[in-house]
C-alpha positions in Angstrom: -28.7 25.8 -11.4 -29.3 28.9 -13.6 -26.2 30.7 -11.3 -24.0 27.9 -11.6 -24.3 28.2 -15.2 -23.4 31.9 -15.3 -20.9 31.6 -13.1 -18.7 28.8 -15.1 -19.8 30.9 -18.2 -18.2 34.0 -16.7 -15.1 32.0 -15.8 -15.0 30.3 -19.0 -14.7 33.8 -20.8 -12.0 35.1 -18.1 -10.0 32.1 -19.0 -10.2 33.0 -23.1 -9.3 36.3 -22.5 -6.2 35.5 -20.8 -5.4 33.1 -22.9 -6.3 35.5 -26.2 -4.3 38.1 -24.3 -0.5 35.7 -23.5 -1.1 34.7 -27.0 -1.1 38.3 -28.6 2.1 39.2 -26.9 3.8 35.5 -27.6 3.2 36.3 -31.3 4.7 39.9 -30.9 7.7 39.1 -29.2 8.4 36.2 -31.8 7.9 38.6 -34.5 10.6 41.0 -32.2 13.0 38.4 -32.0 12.5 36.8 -35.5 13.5 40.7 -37.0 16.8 40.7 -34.7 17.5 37.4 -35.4 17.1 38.2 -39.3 19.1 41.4 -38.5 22.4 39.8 -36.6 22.4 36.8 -39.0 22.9 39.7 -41.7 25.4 41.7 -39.5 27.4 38.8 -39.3 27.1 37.6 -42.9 29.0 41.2 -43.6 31.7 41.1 -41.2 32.3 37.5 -42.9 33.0 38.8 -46.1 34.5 41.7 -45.1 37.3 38.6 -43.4 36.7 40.3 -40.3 36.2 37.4 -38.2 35.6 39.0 -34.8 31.1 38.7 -34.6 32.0 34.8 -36.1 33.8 34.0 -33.2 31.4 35.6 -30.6 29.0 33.6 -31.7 30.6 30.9 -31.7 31.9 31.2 -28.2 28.2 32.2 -27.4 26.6 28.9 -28.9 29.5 26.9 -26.9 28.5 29.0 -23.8 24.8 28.2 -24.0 25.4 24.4 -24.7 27.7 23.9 -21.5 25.1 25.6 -19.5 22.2 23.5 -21.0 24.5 20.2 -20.4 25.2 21.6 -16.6 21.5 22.2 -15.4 21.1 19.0 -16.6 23.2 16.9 -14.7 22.3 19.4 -11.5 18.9 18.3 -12.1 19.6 14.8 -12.7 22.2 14.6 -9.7 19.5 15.8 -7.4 16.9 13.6 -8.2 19.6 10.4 -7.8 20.1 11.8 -4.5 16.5 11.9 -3.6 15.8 8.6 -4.9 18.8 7.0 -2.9 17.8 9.2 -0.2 14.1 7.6 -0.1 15.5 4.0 -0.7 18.0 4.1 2.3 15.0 5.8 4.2 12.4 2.8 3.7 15.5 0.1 3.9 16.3 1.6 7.4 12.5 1.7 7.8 12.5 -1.8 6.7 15.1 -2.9 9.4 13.9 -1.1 12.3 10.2 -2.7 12.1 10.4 -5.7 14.3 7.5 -7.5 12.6 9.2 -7.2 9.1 12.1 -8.2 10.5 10.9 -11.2 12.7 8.7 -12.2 9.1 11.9 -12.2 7.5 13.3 -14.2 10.0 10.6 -16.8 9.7 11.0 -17.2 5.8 14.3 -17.5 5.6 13.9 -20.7 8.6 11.2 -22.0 7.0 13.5 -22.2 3.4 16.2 -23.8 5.5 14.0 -26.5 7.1 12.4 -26.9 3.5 15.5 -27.2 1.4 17.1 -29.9 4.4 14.5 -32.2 3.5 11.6 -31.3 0.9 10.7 -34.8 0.6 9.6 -35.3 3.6 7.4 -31.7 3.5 5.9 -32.7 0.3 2.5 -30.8 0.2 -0.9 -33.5 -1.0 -4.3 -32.0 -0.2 -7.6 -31.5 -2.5 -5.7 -29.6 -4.7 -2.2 -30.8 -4.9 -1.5 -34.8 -6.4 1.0 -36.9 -4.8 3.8 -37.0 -7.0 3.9 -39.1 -10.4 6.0 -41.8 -9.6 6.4 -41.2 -6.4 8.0 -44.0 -4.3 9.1 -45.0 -1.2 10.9 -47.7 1.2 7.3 -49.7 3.0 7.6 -51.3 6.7 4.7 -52.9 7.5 3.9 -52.9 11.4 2.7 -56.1 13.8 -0.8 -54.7 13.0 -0.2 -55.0 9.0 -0.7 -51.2 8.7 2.2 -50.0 6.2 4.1 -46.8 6.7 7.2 -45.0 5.3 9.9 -46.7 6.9 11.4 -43.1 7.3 9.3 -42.5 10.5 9.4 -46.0 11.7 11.8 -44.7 14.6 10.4 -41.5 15.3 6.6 -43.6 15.4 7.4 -46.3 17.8 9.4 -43.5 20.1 5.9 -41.3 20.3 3.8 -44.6 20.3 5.9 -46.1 23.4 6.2 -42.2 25.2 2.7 -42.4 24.6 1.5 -45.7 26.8 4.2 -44.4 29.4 2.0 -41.2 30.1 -0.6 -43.7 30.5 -2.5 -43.8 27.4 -3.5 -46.6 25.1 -3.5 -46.4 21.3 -4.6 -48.2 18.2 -3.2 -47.7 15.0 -6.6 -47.6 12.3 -4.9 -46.5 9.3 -1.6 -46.4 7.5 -0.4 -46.5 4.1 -2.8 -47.0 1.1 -2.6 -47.8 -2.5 -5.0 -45.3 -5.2 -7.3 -48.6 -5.5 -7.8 -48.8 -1.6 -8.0 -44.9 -1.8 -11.0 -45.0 -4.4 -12.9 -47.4 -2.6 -13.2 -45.7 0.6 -14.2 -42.6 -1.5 -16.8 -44.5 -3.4 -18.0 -46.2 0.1 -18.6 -42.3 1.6 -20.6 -40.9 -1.7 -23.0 -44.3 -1.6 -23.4 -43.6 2.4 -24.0 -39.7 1.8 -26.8 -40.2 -1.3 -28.1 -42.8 1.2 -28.3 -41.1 4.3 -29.1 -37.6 2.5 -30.8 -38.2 -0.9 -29.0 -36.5 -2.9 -27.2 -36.6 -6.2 -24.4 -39.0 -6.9 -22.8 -34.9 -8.2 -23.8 -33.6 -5.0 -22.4 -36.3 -2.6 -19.0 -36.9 -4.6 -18.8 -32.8 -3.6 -19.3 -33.4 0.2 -17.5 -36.9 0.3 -14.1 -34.5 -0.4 -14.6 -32.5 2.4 -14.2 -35.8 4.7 -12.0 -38.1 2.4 -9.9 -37.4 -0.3 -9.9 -38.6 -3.8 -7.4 -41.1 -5.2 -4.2 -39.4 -5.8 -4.8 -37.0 -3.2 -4.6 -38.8 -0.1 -1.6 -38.5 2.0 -2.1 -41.7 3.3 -0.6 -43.0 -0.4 2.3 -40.8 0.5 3.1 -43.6 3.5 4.0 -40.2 5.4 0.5 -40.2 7.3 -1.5 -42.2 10.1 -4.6 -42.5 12.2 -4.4 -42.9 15.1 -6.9 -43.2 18.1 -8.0 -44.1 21.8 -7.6 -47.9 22.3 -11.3 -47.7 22.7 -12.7 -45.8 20.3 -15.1 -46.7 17.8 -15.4 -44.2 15.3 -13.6 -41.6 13.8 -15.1 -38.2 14.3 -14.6 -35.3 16.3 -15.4 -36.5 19.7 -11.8 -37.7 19.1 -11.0 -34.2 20.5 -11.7 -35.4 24.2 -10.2 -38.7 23.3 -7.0 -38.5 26.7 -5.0 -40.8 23.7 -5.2 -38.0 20.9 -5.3 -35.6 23.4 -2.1 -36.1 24.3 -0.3 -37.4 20.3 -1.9 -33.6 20.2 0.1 -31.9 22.7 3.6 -33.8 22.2 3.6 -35.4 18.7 6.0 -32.4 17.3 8.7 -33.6 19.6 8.8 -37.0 17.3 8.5 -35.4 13.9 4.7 -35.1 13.9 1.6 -32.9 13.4 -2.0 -33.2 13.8 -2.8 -32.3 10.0 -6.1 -30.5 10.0 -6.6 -28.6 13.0 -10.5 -27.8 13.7 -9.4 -23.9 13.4 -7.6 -24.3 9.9 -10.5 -25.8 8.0 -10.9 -23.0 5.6 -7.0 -23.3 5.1 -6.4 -26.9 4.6 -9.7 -27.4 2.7 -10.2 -30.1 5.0 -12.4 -31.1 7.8 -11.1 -31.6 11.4 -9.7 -34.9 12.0 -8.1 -35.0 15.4 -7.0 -38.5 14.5 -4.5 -37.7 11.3 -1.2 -37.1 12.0 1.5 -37.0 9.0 5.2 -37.0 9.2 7.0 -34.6 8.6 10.4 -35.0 10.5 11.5 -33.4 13.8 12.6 -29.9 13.0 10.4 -29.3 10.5 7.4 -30.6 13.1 8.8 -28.0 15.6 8.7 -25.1 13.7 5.1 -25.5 12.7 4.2 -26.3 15.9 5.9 -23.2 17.6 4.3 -20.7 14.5 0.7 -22.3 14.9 1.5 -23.1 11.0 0.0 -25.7 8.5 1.5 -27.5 5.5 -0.6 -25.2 3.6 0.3 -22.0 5.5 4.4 -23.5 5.6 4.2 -23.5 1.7 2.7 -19.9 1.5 5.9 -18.7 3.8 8.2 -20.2 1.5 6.0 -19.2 -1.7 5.3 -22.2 -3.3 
């Protein structure tokens, strides 16, 4: 430790002296050319007054001389640094273009925007975190079970439900549209079941009910624009579903009629949302497609387009 200290104080006093030295010979050469400076400004004073004119214009010339020289390194300098900058951005744009994953993400955003802006209704985004719209209306069609829907995907529903029996499956419709009142009920049924079952706080089970069901306002069933759907057979709702041949296959084909299974079981930390093989929301054909083809969410198409 000692060493280390005597060497830094060694360098330490090389470093002063250097500096003591460059400074003794700064102030005699400023002292040099403050005398000739004294010394020509007299010289020229003379020749002045003597109306020779000769030194003035010299000097003047000189000055002029000095200035265009100043103003010309300048714009050198400045020209070759524009050069190197435009030389560096049409480096990373040619960069840009020749990566084919920037290029195929680019690709993607600018689809997913065009699918968006054709019909944002339709895409609207409702999970934990985002309220269905204030005011938000649309056209009901209640179906021969009584379950409402949008009557936008009334087509597009009973072409998937009859493509579905023709592959020999056999569906029941559990759940369609529902009003904020029907919404809060159902949410207040699954906190009194979870304190019941688990014995826990009214706090704690209104947490964990929101995993499985959504609070009022946040449903997209009160959108009209989602539906449960399940195995004509099937009791409960849960994911055993999975194996379900019916939901099975409203899995593998729903896309094709404007559809997608909404919270896939390896998207929960995305959607916020637990699997439910049996929720399906509309959200028209091409739209459907795309997300199906990306292996996207509504969550993950709304990142792309940066909302």
């Amino acid at each position: 430790m000692d060493k280390v200290k005597e060497v830094l104080q060694f360098i330490g006093l090389k470093i002063m002296g250097a500096f003591q030295f460059i400074w003794k010979y700064l102030k005699i050469g400023f002292k040099k050319v403050r005398k000739w400076f004294k010394r020509y400004v007299r010289k020229l004073i003379r020749h002045t007054k003597a109306k020779d004119y000769s030194l003035l214009i010299y000097t003047i010339v000189a000055i002029i001389v000095f200035i265009l020289f100043i103003v010309l390194l300048g714009k050198l300098f400045s020209h070759g640094k524009k050069k190197d900058k435009k030389t560096t951005t049409e480096t990373t744009t040619e960069m840009t273009t020749e990566d084919p994953a920037v290029e195929a993400h680019n690709q993607l955003v600018a689809q997913a925007n065009a699918i968006y802006q054709n019909n944002p209704d339709l895409l609207m985004l409702v999970n934990g975190a985002h309220p269905v719209t204030e005011g938000y209306n649309f056209e009901h069609y209640t179906l021969n079970c009584g379950e409402e829907i949008d009557a936008r995907m009334h087509d597009d529903l009973v072409n998937m439900l009859e493509a579905c029996n023709a592959a020999g499956n056999e569906y029941r419709i559990v759940s369609g549209y529902r009003d904020s009142a029907k919404q809060q009920q159902l949410f207040d049924d699954k906190v009194a079941e979870i304190m019941t079952q688990e014995g826990i706080s009214q706090e704690e089970a209104d947490a964990k009910a929101a995993t499985t069901i959504q609070r009022p306002g946040y449903s997209e069933h009160e959108t009209g624009l989602a539906i449960d759907l399940a195995g004509v057979d099937s009791v409960t709702l849960d994911e055993s579903l999975a194996s379900d041949p019916t939901v099975a296959w409203l899995d593998a084909n729903c896309h094709m009629y404007g559809f997608i299974m909404r919270f896939p079981a390896d998207k929960i930390d995305i959607t916020g949302n637990v699997y439910e093989p049996w929720h399906f929301r509309y959200v028209g054909v091409e739209a459907a497609t795309f997300l199906h083809d990306n292996n996207l969410t509504l969550e993950e198409f709304y990142q792309l387009i940066g909302m």
